[in-house]
C-alpha positions, -999 to +999 in steps of 0.1 A: +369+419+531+371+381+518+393+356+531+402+322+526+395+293+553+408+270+528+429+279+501+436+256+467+468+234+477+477+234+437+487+258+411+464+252+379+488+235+353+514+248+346+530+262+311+556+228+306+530+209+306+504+225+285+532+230+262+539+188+265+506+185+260+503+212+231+533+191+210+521+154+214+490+167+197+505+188+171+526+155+162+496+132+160+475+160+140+503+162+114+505+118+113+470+116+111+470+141+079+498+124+065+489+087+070+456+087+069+438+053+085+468+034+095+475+061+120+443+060+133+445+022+139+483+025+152+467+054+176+434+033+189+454+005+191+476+019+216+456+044+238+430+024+242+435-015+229+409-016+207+419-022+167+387-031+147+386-035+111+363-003+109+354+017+138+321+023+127+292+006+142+271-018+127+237-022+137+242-054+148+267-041+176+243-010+179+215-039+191+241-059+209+248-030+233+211-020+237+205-056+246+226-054+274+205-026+291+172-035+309+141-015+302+142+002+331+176+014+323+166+023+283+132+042+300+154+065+323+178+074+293+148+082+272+133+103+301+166+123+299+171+124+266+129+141+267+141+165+290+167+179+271+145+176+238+118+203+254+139+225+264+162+223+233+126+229+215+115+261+237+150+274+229+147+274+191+110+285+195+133+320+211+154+321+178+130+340+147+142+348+112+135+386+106+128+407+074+126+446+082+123+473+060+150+498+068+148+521+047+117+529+015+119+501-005+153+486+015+145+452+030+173+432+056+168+399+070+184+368+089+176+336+083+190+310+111+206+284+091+217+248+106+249+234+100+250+204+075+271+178+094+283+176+136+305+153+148+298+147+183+322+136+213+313+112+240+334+105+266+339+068+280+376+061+288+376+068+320+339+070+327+307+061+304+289+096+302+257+084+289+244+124+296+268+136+267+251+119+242+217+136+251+232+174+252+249+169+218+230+148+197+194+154+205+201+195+207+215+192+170+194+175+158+166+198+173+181+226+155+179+205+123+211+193+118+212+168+086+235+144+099+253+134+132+279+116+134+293+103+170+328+088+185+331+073+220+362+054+228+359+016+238+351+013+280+373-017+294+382-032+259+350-025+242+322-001+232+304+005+261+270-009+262+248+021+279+268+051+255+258+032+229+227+028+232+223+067+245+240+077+215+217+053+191+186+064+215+195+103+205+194+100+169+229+097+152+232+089+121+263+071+126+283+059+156+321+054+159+339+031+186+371+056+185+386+083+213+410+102+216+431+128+199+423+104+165+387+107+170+386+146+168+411+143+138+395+121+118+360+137+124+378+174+112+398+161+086+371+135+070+404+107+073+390+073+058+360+064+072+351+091+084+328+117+073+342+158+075+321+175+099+315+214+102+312+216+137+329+195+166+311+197+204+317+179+235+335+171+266+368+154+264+404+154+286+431+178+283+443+159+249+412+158+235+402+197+241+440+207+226+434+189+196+399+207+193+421+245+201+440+230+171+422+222+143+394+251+153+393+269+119+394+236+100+362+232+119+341+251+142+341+238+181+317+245+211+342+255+234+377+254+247+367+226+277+392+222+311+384+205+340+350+207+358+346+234+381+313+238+409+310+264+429+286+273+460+271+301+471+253+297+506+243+313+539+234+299+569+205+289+556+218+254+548+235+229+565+274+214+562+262+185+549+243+192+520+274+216+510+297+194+513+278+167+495+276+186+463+309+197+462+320+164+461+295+157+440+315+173+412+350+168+427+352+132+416+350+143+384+391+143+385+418+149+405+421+189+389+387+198+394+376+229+419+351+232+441+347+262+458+321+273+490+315+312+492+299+319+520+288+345+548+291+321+579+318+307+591+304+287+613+293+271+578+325+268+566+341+248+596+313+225+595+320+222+560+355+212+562+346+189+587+319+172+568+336+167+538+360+144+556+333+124+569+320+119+537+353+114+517+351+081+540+320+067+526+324+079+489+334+049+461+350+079+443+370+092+475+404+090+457+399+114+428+374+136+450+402+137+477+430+148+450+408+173+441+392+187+471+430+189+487+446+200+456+420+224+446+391+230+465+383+263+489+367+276+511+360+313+507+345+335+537+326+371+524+310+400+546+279+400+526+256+394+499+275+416+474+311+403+480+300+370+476+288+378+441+319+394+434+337+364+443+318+344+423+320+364+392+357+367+395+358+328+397+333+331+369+335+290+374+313+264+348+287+256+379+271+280+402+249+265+433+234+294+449+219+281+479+201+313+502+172+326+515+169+345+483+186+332+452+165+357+431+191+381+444+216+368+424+198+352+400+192+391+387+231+406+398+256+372+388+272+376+354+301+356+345+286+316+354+286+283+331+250+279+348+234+285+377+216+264+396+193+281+425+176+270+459+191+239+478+163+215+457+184+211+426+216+206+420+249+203+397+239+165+393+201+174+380+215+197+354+249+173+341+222+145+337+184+146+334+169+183+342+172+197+306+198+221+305+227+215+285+265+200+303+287+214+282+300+244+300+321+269+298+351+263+322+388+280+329+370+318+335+355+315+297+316+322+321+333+356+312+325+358+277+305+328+268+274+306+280+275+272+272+262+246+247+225+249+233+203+246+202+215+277+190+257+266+183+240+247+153+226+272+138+241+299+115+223+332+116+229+343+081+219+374+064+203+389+039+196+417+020+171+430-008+163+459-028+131+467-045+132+505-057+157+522-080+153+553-054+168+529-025+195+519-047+204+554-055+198+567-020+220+539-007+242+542-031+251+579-024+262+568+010+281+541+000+304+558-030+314+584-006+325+562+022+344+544+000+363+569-013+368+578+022+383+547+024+404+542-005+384+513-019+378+528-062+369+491-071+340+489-044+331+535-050+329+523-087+301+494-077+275+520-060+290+545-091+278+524-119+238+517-103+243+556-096+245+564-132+220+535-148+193+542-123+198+577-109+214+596-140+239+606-118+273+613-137+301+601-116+336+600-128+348+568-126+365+556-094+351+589-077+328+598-049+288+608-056+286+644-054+267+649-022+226+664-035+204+677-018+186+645-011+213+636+010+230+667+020+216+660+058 
């Protein structure tokens, strides 16, 4: 049986504010629609002091902000962005169109279609995350997206220099110095400047994922995004430090964030607590990571191998470090993770910004029923279907009057009826079922 030698402090958020939150951004969706580019100007101006004539970039910025990078700097961005590119490329090269005959002369296919325009989100309020312009704009445009259009709020009073040039480095067609609730409006809505885009991806905060829940439908999303979650798996295998070093690793992300040890030592688990202390002295980030780590971090003892996966599947949380003697074990049982990340060499940190895999995760339990961000959300699979014989038209057709009928549907009985009679000479009364033949008595 489980138990906790640290439990979580706080209570995920609760309902008043959600619903707080769920209003303002219901209010500024409905300005936005109404007033068009003057709210979006009112908005920017306000949330983040930044009120240019047009928020799109010109190249001249675009250059400005590359120029303030040194080549060392631009090299490790494109070595990310090349990581990211392969593997985005060897996931597509999964992904076939198929044509199968079914039935005689009855031929079904898919064809994997991309979407025409994306908008992607880049975070930079609070910090520049240079890595999400790699896992949204280079994976679309992998899948063979036409055109990509980005928005990244101003850092300190301005765009910031590195997103910029990651962003421009990745391949978008067009970049926009905007954040915000306005920024996923005006990319959904096509308000002004903006281009409508069929598909919205990206990390953003609890304003910026609402307004995403909200206009889904008006366009398609990647996910429903909460705070970042990283959990551990170990055994006494591994020492306190390295645990405790990745778990604040992620828990200065923000002051809601989890991070969770499951483990099957103790001993690991006290050293833990105690190490994380020591290191919360020495972190630059030691405020949020502290908030987060009191607030909402664990520590979860289990008997065994087995309970441990348990744990972690009912946590299904966005990050799963499984450090062991044999992660293969759960590499083949886990289910419900964001991604995994296995054997104490790599870590959270390798996969948010340079290993290859995508960052945009599944978080809030979603691990249940979705994986995360990859080549694949920009791609339609799209079907098809093709006839070649009268015979297969008839045979089909057969079927498909009957079932109708069955049904209630005349309107559709009567569009198998009408191919029964011109190609089978089959009399059907109109709006009826096919007389079942011997051909397809069985």
């Amino acid at each position: 049986m489980s138990f906790f030698l640290k439990s979580a402090t706080t209570q995920p958020t609760g309902e008043a504010d959600t619903r707080q939150v769920r209003r303002v951004v219901e209010e500024m969706i409905a300005d936005i629609s109404s007033r068009g580019d003057d709210a979006l100007h009112e908005y920017s101006a306000k949330f983040d002091k930044w009120n240019p004539a047009q928020f799109r970039l010109s190249q001249e910025q675009i250059d400005a902000c590359i120029a303030e990078l040194t080549e060392q700097e631009i090299a490790d961005i494109k070595f990310a962005q090349e990581q990211v590119r392969n593997f985005a490329r060897h996931q597509l090269a999964s992904m076939h169109d198929i044509e199968v005959e079914t039935l005689p002369g009855v031929i079904l296919g898919h064809k994997n279609v991309p979407v025409q325009t994306v908008g992607c989100y880049i975070p930079s309020g609070k910090y520049p995350l240079v890595a999400s312009a790699h896992m949204g704009i280079v994976t679309a445009k992998v899948a063979g997206v036409d055109r990509v259009i980005a928005t990244s709020p101003p850092f300190e009073g301005r765009p910031s220099a590195p997103v910029i040039a990651a962003i421009h480095l990745a391949g978008a067609d067009e970049i926009y110095c905007i954040g915000g609730v306005q920024a996923v409006t005006a990319m959904a809505l096509g308000i002004s400047e903006f281009p409508q885009v069929d598909i919205i991806v990206g990390p953003g905060n609890a304003y910026v994922a609402e307004a995403k829940r909200q206009l889904f439908g008006q366009v398609g999303i990647d996910l429903f995004a909460g705070p970042t979650e990283t959990m551990i798996i170990a055994d006494d295998s591994v020492d306190a430090e390295l645990i405790a070093t990745d778990l604040l690793g992620q828990a200065e992300h923000g002051p809601t964030s989890p991070a969770v040890l499951v483990t099957t030592s103790r001993k690991l688990g006290e050293e833990t607590l105690v190490e994380v202390e020591r290191l919360l002295n020495q972190l630059d980030t030691a405020e949020i990571a502290r908030q987060a780590w009191e607030g909402y971090g664990e520590i979860i003892i289990c008997e065994n191998d087995e309970e441990m996966i348990r744990e972690s599947d009912r946590v299904a949380s966005e990050h799963v470090q499984v450090m062991t003697r044999d992660p293969d074990f759960f590499l083949k049982r886990l289910r419900n993770y964001g991604a995994l990340f296995l054997g104490a060499r790599t870590n959270v940190a390798y996969g948010d910004k340079v290993i290859g895999t995508n960052h945009t995760l599944p978080t809030s339990g979603a691990a249940r029923f979705t994986g995360g961000l990859w080549v694949g959300k920009f791609l339609k699979t799209c079907t098809y279907q093709r006839i070649l014989t009268d015979e297969a038209s008839v045979l089909v057709g057969e079927y498909c009057s009957r079932l109708c009928v069955l049904e209630g549907f005349s309107g559709h009985a009567e569009q198998a009826n009408i191919r029964l009679r011109r190609l089978g000479n089959i009399d059907v009364p109109y709006g009826k079922a096919a007389p079942v033949r011997a051909a397809t008595a069985k």
